[in-house]
C-alpha positions as CSV (number, residue, x, y, z in Angstrom):
1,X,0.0,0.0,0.0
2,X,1.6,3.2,-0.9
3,X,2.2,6.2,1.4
4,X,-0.3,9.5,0.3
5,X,0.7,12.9,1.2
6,X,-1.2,15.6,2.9
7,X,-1.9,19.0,2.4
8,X,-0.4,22.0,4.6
9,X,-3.4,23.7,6.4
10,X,-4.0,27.2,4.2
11,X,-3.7,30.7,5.5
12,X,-0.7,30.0,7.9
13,X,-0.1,32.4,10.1
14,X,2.4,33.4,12.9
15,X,2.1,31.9,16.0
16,X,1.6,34.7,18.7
17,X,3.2,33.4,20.5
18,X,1.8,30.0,20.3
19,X,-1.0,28.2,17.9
20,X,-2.0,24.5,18.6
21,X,-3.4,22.5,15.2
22,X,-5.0,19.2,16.0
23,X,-5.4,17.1,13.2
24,X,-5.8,13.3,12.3
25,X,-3.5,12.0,10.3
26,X,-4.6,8.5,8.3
27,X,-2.8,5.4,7.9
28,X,0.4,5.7,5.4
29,X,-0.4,9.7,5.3
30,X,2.4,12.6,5.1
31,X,3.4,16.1,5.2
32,X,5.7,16.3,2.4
33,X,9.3,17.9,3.7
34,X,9.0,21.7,4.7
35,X,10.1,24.5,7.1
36,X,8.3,26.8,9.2
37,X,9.3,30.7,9.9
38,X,8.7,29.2,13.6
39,X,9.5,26.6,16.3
40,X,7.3,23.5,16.1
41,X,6.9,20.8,19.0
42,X,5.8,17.2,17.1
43,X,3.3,15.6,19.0
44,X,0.6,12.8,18.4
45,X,-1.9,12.0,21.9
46,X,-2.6,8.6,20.4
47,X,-0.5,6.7,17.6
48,X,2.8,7.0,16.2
49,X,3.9,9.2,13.8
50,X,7.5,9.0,11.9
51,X,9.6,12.3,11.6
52,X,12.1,12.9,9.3
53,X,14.7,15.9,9.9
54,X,18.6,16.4,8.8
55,X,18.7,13.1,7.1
56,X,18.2,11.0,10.2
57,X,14.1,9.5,10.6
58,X,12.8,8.1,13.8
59,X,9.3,7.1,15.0
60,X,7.9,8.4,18.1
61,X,5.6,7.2,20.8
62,X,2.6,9.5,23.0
63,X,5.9,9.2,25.4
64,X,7.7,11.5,23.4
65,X,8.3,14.8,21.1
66,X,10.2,16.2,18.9
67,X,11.4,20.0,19.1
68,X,12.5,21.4,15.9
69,X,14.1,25.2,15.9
70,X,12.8,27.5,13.0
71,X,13.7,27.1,10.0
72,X,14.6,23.3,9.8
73,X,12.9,21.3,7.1
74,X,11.4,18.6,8.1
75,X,8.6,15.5,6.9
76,X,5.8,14.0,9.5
77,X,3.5,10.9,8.9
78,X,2.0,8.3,10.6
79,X,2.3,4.5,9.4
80,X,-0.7,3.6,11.1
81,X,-2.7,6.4,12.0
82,X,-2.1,9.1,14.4
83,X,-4.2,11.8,16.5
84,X,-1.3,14.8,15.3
85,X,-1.0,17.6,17.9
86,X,1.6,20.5,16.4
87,X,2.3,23.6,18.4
88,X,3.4,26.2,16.5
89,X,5.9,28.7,18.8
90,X,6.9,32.2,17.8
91,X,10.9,32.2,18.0
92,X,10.9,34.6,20.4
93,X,9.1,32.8,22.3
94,X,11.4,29.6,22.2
95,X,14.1,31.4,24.0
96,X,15.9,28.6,25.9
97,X,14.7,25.9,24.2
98,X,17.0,23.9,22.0
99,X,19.0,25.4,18.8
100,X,18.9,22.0,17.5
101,X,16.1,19.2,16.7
102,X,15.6,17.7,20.0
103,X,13.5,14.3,20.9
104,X,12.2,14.7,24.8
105,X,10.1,12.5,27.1
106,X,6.4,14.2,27.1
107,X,5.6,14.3,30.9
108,X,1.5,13.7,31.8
109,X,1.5,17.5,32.6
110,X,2.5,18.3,29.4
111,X,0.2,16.1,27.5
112,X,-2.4,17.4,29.6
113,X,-1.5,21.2,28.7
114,X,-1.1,20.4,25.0
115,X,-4.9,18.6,25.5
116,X,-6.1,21.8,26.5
117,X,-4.3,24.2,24.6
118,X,-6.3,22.1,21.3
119,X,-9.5,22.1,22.6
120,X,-9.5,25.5,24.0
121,X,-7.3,27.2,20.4
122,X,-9.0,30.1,18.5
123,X,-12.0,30.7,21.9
124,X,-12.0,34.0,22.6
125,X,-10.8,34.6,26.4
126,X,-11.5,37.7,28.8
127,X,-9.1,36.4,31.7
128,X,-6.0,35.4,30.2
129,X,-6.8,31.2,30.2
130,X,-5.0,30.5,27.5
131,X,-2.3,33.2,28.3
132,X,-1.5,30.9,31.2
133,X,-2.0,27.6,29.8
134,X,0.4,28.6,27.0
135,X,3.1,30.1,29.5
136,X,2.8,26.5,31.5
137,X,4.0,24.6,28.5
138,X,6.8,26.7,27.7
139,X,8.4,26.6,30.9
140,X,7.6,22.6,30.8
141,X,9.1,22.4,27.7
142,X,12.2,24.0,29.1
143,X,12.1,21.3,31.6
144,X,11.5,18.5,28.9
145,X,14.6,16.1,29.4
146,X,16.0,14.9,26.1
147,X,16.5,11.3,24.9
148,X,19.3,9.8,23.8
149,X,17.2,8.3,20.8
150,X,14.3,7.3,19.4
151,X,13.2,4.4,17.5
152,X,15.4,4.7,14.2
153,X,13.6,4.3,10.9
154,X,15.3,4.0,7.6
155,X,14.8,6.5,4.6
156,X,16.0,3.6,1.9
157,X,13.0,2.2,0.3
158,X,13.9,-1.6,1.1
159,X,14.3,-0.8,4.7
160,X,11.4,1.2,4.7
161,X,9.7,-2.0,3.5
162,X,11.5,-4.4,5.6
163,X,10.9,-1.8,9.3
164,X,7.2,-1.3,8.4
165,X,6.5,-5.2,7.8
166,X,8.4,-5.8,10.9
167,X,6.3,-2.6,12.9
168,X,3.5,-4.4,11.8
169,X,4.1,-7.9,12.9
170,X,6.9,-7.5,15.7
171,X,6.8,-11.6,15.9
172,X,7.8,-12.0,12.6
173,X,11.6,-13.8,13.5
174,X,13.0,-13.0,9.7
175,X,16.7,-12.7,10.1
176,X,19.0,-10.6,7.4
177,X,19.5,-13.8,4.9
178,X,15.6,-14.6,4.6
179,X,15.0,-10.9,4.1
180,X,17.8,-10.2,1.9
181,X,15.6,-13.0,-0.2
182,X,12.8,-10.7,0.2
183,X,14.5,-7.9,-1.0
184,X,16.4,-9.2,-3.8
185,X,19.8,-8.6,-2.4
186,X,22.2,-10.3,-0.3
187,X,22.5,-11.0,3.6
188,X,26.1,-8.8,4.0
189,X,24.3,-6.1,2.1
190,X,21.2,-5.7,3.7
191,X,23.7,-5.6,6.8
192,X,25.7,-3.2,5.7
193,X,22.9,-0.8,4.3
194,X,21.2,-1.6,8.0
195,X,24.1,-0.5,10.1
196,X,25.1,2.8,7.6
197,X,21.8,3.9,8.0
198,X,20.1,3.1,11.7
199,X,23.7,2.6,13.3
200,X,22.8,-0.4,14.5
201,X,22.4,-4.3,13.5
202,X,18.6,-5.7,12.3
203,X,18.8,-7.7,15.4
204,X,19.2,-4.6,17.7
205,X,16.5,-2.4,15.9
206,X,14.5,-5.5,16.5
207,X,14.8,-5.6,19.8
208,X,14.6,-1.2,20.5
209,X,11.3,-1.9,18.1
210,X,9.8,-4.5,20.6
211,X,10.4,-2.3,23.8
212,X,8.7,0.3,21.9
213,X,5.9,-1.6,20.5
214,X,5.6,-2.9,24.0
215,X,5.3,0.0,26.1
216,X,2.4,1.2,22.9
217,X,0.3,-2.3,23.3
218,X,1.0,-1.7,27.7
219,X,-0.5,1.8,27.3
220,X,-3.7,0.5,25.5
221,X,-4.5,-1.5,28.0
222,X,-3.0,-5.1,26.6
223,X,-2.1,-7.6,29.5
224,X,1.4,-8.7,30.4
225,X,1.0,-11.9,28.2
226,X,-0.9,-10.9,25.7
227,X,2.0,-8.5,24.9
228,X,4.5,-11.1,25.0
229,X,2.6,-12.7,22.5
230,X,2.0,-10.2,20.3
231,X,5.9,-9.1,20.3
232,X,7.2,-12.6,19.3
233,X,7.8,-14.0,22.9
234,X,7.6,-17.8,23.4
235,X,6.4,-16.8,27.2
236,X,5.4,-14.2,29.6
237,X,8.5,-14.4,31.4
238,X,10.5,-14.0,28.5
239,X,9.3,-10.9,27.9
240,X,9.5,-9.8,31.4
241,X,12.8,-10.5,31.6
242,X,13.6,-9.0,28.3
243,X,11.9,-5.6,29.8
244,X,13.3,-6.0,33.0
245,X,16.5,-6.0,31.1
246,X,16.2,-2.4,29.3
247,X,13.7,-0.5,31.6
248,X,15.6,-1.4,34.8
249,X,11.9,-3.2,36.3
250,X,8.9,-5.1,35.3
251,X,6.2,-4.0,32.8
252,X,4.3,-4.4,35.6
253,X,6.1,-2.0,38.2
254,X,6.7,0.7,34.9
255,X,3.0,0.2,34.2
256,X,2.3,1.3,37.7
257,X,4.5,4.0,37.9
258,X,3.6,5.8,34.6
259,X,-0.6,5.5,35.6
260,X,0.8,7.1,39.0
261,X,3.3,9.9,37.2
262,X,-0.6,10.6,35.6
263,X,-2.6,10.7,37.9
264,X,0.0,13.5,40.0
265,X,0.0,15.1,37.0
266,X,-3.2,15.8,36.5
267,X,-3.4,17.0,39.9
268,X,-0.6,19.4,39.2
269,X,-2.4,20.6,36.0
270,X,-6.0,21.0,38.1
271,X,-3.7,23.3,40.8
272,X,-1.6,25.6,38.6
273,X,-4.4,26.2,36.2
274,X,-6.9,27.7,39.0
Protein backbone atom coordinates (compact mmCIF):
# COMPACT_ATOMS: atom_id res chain seq x y z
CA UNK A 1 0.00 0.00 0.00
CA UNK A 2 1.57 3.22 -0.94
CA UNK A 3 2.17 6.22 1.43
CA UNK A 4 -0.30 9.46 0.31
CA UNK A 5 0.71 12.92 1.18
CA UNK A 6 -1.20 15.60 2.87
CA UNK A 7 -1.89 19.02 2.45
CA UNK A 8 -0.43 22.01 4.62
CA UNK A 9 -3.38 23.73 6.44
CA UNK A 10 -3.95 27.21 4.16
CA UNK A 11 -3.65 30.67 5.45
CA UNK A 12 -0.72 29.98 7.87
CA UNK A 13 -0.11 32.44 10.10
CA UNK A 14 2.42 33.42 12.85
CA UNK A 15 2.09 31.93 15.97
CA UNK A 16 1.57 34.68 18.69
CA UNK A 17 3.22 33.37 20.49
CA UNK A 18 1.79 29.96 20.26
CA UNK A 19 -0.96 28.23 17.89
CA UNK A 20 -1.97 24.51 18.56
CA UNK A 21 -3.42 22.48 15.17
CA UNK A 22 -4.97 19.16 16.02
CA UNK A 23 -5.36 17.14 13.19
CA UNK A 24 -5.80 13.31 12.29
CA UNK A 25 -3.55 11.98 10.26
CA UNK A 26 -4.64 8.47 8.32
CA UNK A 27 -2.82 5.44 7.94
CA UNK A 28 0.37 5.67 5.42
CA UNK A 29 -0.40 9.74 5.33
CA UNK A 30 2.42 12.56 5.10
CA UNK A 31 3.44 16.07 5.18
CA UNK A 32 5.71 16.34 2.38
CA UNK A 33 9.30 17.93 3.72
CA UNK A 34 8.99 21.71 4.75
CA UNK A 35 10.14 24.51 7.14
CA UNK A 36 8.33 26.75 9.15
CA UNK A 37 9.27 30.68 9.87
CA UNK A 38 8.68 29.21 13.57
CA UNK A 39 9.52 26.59 16.30
CA UNK A 40 7.30 23.47 16.09
CA UNK A 41 6.88 20.80 18.96
CA UNK A 42 5.84 17.24 17.05
CA UNK A 43 3.31 15.59 18.96
CA UNK A 44 0.63 12.79 18.41
CA UNK A 45 -1.86 12.02 21.93
CA UNK A 46 -2.56 8.63 20.39
CA UNK A 47 -0.48 6.65 17.61
CA UNK A 48 2.82 6.99 16.23
CA UNK A 49 3.91 9.19 13.81
CA UNK A 50 7.45 9.02 11.91
CA UNK A 51 9.58 12.33 11.60
CA UNK A 52 12.14 12.94 9.27
CA UNK A 53 14.74 15.90 9.86
CA UNK A 54 18.57 16.36 8.80
CA UNK A 55 18.70 13.14 7.10
CA UNK A 56 18.19 11.04 10.22
CA UNK A 57 14.14 9.52 10.56
CA UNK A 58 12.83 8.10 13.81
CA UNK A 59 9.32 7.11 14.97
CA UNK A 60 7.86 8.39 18.11
CA UNK A 61 5.58 7.19 20.78
CA UNK A 62 2.65 9.53 22.97
CA UNK A 63 5.86 9.19 25.35
CA UNK A 64 7.68 11.49 23.36
CA UNK A 65 8.25 14.75 21.08
CA UNK A 66 10.19 16.19 18.88
CA UNK A 67 11.38 19.97 19.07
CA UNK A 68 12.49 21.45 15.91
CA UNK A 69 14.06 25.17 15.88
CA UNK A 70 12.76 27.55 13.01
CA UNK A 71 13.71 27.15 9.95
CA UNK A 72 14.58 23.33 9.78
CA UNK A 73 12.92 21.34 7.14
CA UNK A 74 11.38 18.60 8.09
CA UNK A 75 8.57 15.53 6.94
CA UNK A 76 5.83 13.97 9.50
CA UNK A 77 3.47 10.92 8.93
CA UNK A 78 1.99 8.29 10.63
CA UNK A 79 2.26 4.50 9.42
CA UNK A 80 -0.70 3.58 11.13
CA UNK A 81 -2.74 6.37 11.96
CA UNK A 82 -2.08 9.07 14.42
CA UNK A 83 -4.21 11.80 16.51
CA UNK A 84 -1.30 14.76 15.27
CA UNK A 85 -0.97 17.64 17.87
CA UNK A 86 1.63 20.45 16.36
CA UNK A 87 2.31 23.60 18.37
CA UNK A 88 3.44 26.17 16.50
CA UNK A 89 5.86 28.67 18.80
CA UNK A 90 6.90 32.16 17.79
CA UNK A 91 10.88 32.19 17.97
CA UNK A 92 10.90 34.59 20.37
CA UNK A 93 9.06 32.81 22.34
CA UNK A 94 11.40 29.64 22.24
CA UNK A 95 14.15 31.38 24.02
CA UNK A 96 15.94 28.59 25.88
CA UNK A 97 14.71 25.95 24.24
CA UNK A 98 17.04 23.86 22.05
CA UNK A 99 18.99 25.35 18.84
CA UNK A 100 18.86 22.00 17.49
CA UNK A 101 16.09 19.24 16.71
CA UNK A 102 15.57 17.68 20.01
CA UNK A 103 13.53 14.30 20.94
CA UNK A 104 12.24 14.68 24.75
CA UNK A 105 10.05 12.46 27.06
CA UNK A 106 6.39 14.22 27.15
CA UNK A 107 5.63 14.25 30.91
CA UNK A 108 1.51 13.66 31.76
CA UNK A 109 1.46 17.50 32.59
CA UNK A 110 2.51 18.27 29.39
CA UNK A 111 0.17 16.12 27.54
CA UNK A 112 -2.43 17.41 29.64
CA UNK A 113 -1.50 21.19 28.67
CA UNK A 114 -1.09 20.37 25.01
CA UNK A 115 -4.94 18.64 25.51
CA UNK A 116 -6.12 21.80 26.48
CA UNK A 117 -4.33 24.16 24.57
CA UNK A 118 -6.26 22.10 21.35
CA UNK A 119 -9.45 22.08 22.60
CA UNK A 120 -9.47 25.51 23.99
CA UNK A 121 -7.32 27.18 20.44
CA UNK A 122 -8.98 30.11 18.54
CA UNK A 123 -12.03 30.71 21.90
CA UNK A 124 -12.02 34.02 22.56
CA UNK A 125 -10.77 34.64 26.37
CA UNK A 126 -11.55 37.75 28.83
CA UNK A 127 -9.12 36.36 31.73
CA UNK A 128 -6.02 35.36 30.20
CA UNK A 129 -6.78 31.20 30.23
CA UNK A 130 -4.98 30.48 27.48
CA UNK A 131 -2.33 33.18 28.27
CA UNK A 132 -1.54 30.95 31.23
CA UNK A 133 -1.99 27.59 29.82
CA UNK A 134 0.41 28.56 27.00
CA UNK A 135 3.13 30.13 29.50
CA UNK A 136 2.78 26.53 31.51
CA UNK A 137 3.97 24.56 28.55
CA UNK A 138 6.83 26.74 27.73
CA UNK A 139 8.37 26.55 30.95
CA UNK A 140 7.57 22.57 30.84
CA UNK A 141 9.10 22.44 27.65
CA UNK A 142 12.19 24.03 29.10
CA UNK A 143 12.08 21.28 31.60
CA UNK A 144 11.50 18.46 28.93
CA UNK A 145 14.60 16.09 29.43
CA UNK A 146 16.01 14.93 26.06
CA UNK A 147 16.50 11.35 24.92
CA UNK A 148 19.32 9.76 23.75
CA UNK A 149 17.21 8.30 20.83
CA UNK A 150 14.28 7.34 19.43
CA UNK A 151 13.15 4.38 17.46
CA UNK A 152 15.43 4.74 14.18
CA UNK A 153 13.63 4.31 10.93
CA UNK A 154 15.32 4.01 7.63
CA UNK A 155 14.80 6.47 4.64
CA UNK A 156 15.97 3.62 1.89
CA UNK A 157 12.95 2.18 0.31
CA UNK A 158 13.94 -1.63 1.10
CA UNK A 159 14.33 -0.83 4.74
CA UNK A 160 11.38 1.17 4.70
CA UNK A 161 9.75 -2.01 3.48
CA UNK A 162 11.51 -4.38 5.64
CA UNK A 163 10.85 -1.79 9.25
CA UNK A 164 7.18 -1.27 8.37
CA UNK A 165 6.48 -5.16 7.83
CA UNK A 166 8.41 -5.81 10.86
CA UNK A 167 6.28 -2.62 12.86
CA UNK A 168 3.49 -4.42 11.76
CA UNK A 169 4.08 -7.91 12.86
CA UNK A 170 6.87 -7.46 15.71
CA UNK A 171 6.78 -11.59 15.87
CA UNK A 172 7.79 -12.02 12.60
CA UNK A 173 11.62 -13.81 13.54
CA UNK A 174 12.99 -13.02 9.66
CA UNK A 175 16.65 -12.70 10.12
CA UNK A 176 18.97 -10.65 7.41
CA UNK A 177 19.46 -13.83 4.93
CA UNK A 178 15.63 -14.64 4.56
CA UNK A 179 15.01 -10.90 4.14
CA UNK A 180 17.82 -10.21 1.95
CA UNK A 181 15.63 -12.95 -0.24
CA UNK A 182 12.76 -10.66 0.21
CA UNK A 183 14.45 -7.88 -0.98
CA UNK A 184 16.36 -9.20 -3.84
CA UNK A 185 19.82 -8.55 -2.35
CA UNK A 186 22.21 -10.31 -0.29
CA UNK A 187 22.51 -11.00 3.55
CA UNK A 188 26.07 -8.84 4.04
CA UNK A 189 24.34 -6.09 2.06
CA UNK A 190 21.18 -5.73 3.71
CA UNK A 191 23.67 -5.62 6.85
CA UNK A 192 25.70 -3.16 5.72
CA UNK A 193 22.89 -0.83 4.34
CA UNK A 194 21.15 -1.56 7.98
CA UNK A 195 24.13 -0.47 10.10
CA UNK A 196 25.08 2.83 7.60
CA UNK A 197 21.82 3.89 8.01
CA UNK A 198 20.10 3.06 11.71
CA UNK A 199 23.70 2.64 13.27
CA UNK A 200 22.79 -0.41 14.48
CA UNK A 201 22.38 -4.31 13.49
CA UNK A 202 18.61 -5.71 12.26
CA UNK A 203 18.82 -7.71 15.45
CA UNK A 204 19.20 -4.62 17.67
CA UNK A 205 16.51 -2.37 15.92
CA UNK A 206 14.51 -5.54 16.48
CA UNK A 207 14.77 -5.57 19.78
CA UNK A 208 14.58 -1.21 20.45
CA UNK A 209 11.25 -1.89 18.12
CA UNK A 210 9.79 -4.54 20.63
CA UNK A 211 10.36 -2.33 23.75
CA UNK A 212 8.73 0.30 21.95
CA UNK A 213 5.89 -1.62 20.50
CA UNK A 214 5.58 -2.87 23.99
CA UNK A 215 5.30 -0.02 26.12
CA UNK A 216 2.41 1.22 22.91
CA UNK A 217 0.32 -2.28 23.29
CA UNK A 218 1.02 -1.69 27.65
CA UNK A 219 -0.49 1.78 27.33
CA UNK A 220 -3.66 0.51 25.52
CA UNK A 221 -4.52 -1.46 27.98
CA UNK A 222 -3.03 -5.12 26.63
CA UNK A 223 -2.10 -7.56 29.52
CA UNK A 224 1.44 -8.71 30.43
CA UNK A 225 0.98 -11.86 28.21
CA UNK A 226 -0.91 -10.92 25.71
CA UNK A 227 1.98 -8.51 24.93
CA UNK A 228 4.50 -11.07 25.00
CA UNK A 229 2.62 -12.71 22.54
CA UNK A 230 2.02 -10.22 20.25
CA UNK A 231 5.93 -9.05 20.27
CA UNK A 232 7.17 -12.62 19.29
CA UNK A 233 7.79 -14.04 22.89
CA UNK A 234 7.57 -17.84 23.45
CA UNK A 235 6.38 -16.77 27.18
CA UNK A 236 5.44 -14.21 29.57
CA UNK A 237 8.48 -14.41 31.43
CA UNK A 238 10.52 -13.96 28.53
CA UNK A 239 9.31 -10.89 27.86
CA UNK A 240 9.47 -9.78 31.43
CA UNK A 241 12.85 -10.53 31.61
CA UNK A 242 13.64 -8.96 28.32
CA UNK A 243 11.86 -5.57 29.78
CA UNK A 244 13.35 -5.95 33.05
CA UNK A 245 16.49 -5.96 31.15
CA UNK A 246 16.23 -2.38 29.26
CA UNK A 247 13.74 -0.50 31.61
CA UNK A 248 15.62 -1.43 34.82
CA UNK A 249 11.86 -3.22 36.31
CA UNK A 250 8.92 -5.14 35.32
CA UNK A 251 6.23 -3.99 32.77
CA UNK A 252 4.28 -4.41 35.60
CA UNK A 253 6.09 -2.01 38.15
CA UNK A 254 6.72 0.69 34.88
CA UNK A 255 2.96 0.15 34.21
CA UNK A 256 2.29 1.34 37.71
CA UNK A 257 4.49 4.02 37.91
CA UNK A 258 3.57 5.84 34.55
CA UNK A 259 -0.62 5.49 35.62
CA UNK A 260 0.83 7.13 39.00
CA UNK A 261 3.31 9.92 37.16
CA UNK A 262 -0.62 10.65 35.56
CA UNK A 263 -2.56 10.71 37.91
CA UNK A 264 0.05 13.45 40.02
CA UNK A 265 0.03 15.07 36.99
CA UNK A 266 -3.22 15.82 36.55
CA UNK A 267 -3.38 16.96 39.88
CA UNK A 268 -0.58 19.37 39.19
CA UNK A 269 -2.37 20.61 35.98
CA UNK A 270 -5.99 21.01 38.12
CA UNK A 271 -3.68 23.27 40.78
CA UNK A 272 -1.61 25.65 38.55
CA UNK A 273 -4.40 26.21 36.19
CA UNK A 274 -6.89 27.67 39.02
Amino acid sequence: MRWETLAAPPGAKPPRPMTVRAQSIPARHYFPEHAHAWHQVVYAISGVLTVAVEGQSFAISTEQAVWLPTGLRHRVGSLLGAEFRSLWIAEEAGEGLPASPTVFGVSPLLQALIIEAAEIEGQGEDDGYMGRVTALILDQLRRAQPLPGALPWPRDASLVTLCQALYANPADERGPEAWGRELGMSERTLARRFEAELGMSLRSWRRRLRLFKAIELLGGGLGVTQTAMALGYGSASAFVYAFRTEMGCSPQAYMRGAMAERRAGAARNASLLE
